[in-house]
C-alpha angles and dihedrals in degrees: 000000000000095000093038096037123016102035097058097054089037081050093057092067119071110270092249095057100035091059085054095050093048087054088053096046097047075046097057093032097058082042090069101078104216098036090042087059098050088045090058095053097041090052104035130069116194119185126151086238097064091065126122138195112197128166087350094305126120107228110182090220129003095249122094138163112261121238117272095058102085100015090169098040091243101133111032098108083053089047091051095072095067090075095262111162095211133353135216117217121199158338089242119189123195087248134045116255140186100210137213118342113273133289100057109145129056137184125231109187106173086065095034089233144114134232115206134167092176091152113219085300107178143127105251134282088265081054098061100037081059088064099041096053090052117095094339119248133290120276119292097355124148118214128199134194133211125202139198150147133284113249087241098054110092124225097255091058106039101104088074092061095050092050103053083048087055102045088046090050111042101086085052112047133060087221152344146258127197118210116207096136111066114122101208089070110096104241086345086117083058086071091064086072112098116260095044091052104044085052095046095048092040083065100046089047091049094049083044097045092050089066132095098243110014114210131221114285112196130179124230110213131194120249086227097074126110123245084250077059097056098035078060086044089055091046093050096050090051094047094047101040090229110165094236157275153309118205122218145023126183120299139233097206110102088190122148100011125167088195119094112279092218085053091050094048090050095052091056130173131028143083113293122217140174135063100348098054079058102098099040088055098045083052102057098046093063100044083056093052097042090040098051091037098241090310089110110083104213137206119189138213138150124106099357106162096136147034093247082055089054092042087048087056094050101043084058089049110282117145094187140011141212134191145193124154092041087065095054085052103039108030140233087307091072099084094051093046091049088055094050092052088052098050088043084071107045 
């Protein structure tokens, strides 16, 4: 129903407005009480051998909802309904922003895949804790939350920004990423080098490290670095005693594409995800795994729309995954299939 019915109307409408008409729909739908019930047990699979302990949380099932979804944490509770085992709201940035000018996502459907330069667009982190503190969050939900810079914040000074979305957060998430790959940031993508990072990460550990119950710091790394670059990421990780990483983030390549070059270039700038950032994923996921010898937990993400997909990501070495435009692509029946596919291999 959702491929021969819904997406083609949802497809009608620009990216960027149809994701917000399909929020306030799943909004108005769960608030129904009958039909937001039956919705919930059509979309969510719960089964004691899907659980997962990761970095010393409890997930009820290894499949979550990637950052850039519900950057302001206003629809979680709704999201929750489509069976996620744990969502990640942001990027959040200190100050509110409006990001970069409309329009600022794009479909490609021959490729099954998105191009977006949002750029970091959010309300602010006091925003979101808002959010967070109203109402809790639904049972057994983990909730994770991903921080970065505003566009007007320079390098140099970055770590700052980080830091005041850490210190708001922490009372109200189950862990944190760290987004320093995202490519619609101006130079943001600079902080991924070395030094910068070591230093950045270092800061965040030692503020982490100062509290009663520290919580679980992970790294989000582009799809675009070279395996010196990841050899440099899996030092980095071991030096710092961050808890893991996320791979990977949108990419810059438009290699390979089937859609129309001249549509592509008209589109411009921006991350591309989807299927064709698949296989890169699914590679350096592995090289970090093999590499590190298993040390590195790993969450994947990049062109999920299926549960041979999933299954692809944690044969490499993923211990979680999460998705996003494979749920644009391939509906709210995405997260259960995904589950299925799981159990039917334990």
């Amino acid at each position: 129903m959702y491929k021969s019915i819904i997406k083609p109307i949802f497809f009608l409408f620009p990216a960027e407005r149809a994701h917000h008409l399909t929020l306030f729909l799943l909004k108005m739908v769960l608030g129904i009480p009958l039909v937001g019930n039956m919705f919930r047990m059509a979309f969510s699979l719960k089964d004691t051998r899907l659980e997962r302990e990761v970095f010393g949380l409890k997930f009820p099932n290894p499949v979550g909802l990637a950052a850039g979804f519900d950057k302001d944490g206003k629809h979680f509770r709704a999201m929750s309904a489509l069976g996620f085992g744990f969502i990640e709201v942001g990027t959040v940035t200190p100050k509110g922003q409006d990001g970069n000018p409309l329009p600022r996502l794009f479909r490609l459907p021959a490729d099954e895949a998105l191009i977006n330069r949002m750029g970091f667009n959010n309300e602010g982190v006091d925003a979101l804790v808002s959010r967070l503190k109203q109402g809790g969050k639904p049972q057994g939900l983990i909730i994770g939350g991903n921080i970065g810079k505003n566009k007007v914040t320079p390098n140099e000074e970055a770590t700052n920004d980080y830091v005041i979305c850490f210190e708001a957060l922490f009372p109200y998430v189950d862990y944190f990423v760290v987004n320093v790959s995202s490519p619609n940031t101006p130079n943001l993508r600079a902080l991924q080098d070395k030094e910068p990072l070591t230093q950045l990460l270092s800061v965040l550990q030692e503020k982490n490290r100062a509290k009663t119950a520290p919580k679980p710091i992970l790294l989000k790394i582009a799809p675009d670095l070279t395996d010196s670059q990841l050899d440099d990421i899996i030092e980095i990780v071991e030096n710092t005693g961050i808890d893991g990483v996320i791979a990977t983030n949108t990419t810059i390549s438009r290699a390979d594409l089937d859609t129309d070059q001249n549509t592509v270039e008209t589109i411009g700038a921006g991350g591309l995800s989807g299927q064709p950032v698949k296989d890169r994923s699914t590679e350096v996921i592995r090289y970090l795994h093999q590499k590190s010898g298993g040390k590195i937990t790993i969450i994947g993400v990049g062109g999920i729309a299926s549960g041979a997909d999933a299954l692809e990501k944690l044969e490499a070495g993923a211990s979680l995954v999460q998705v996003y435009s494979g749920l644009i692509y391939e509906g709210p029946a995405l997260v259960k299939n995904i589950n299925k596919a799981i159990l039917n291999q334990t």
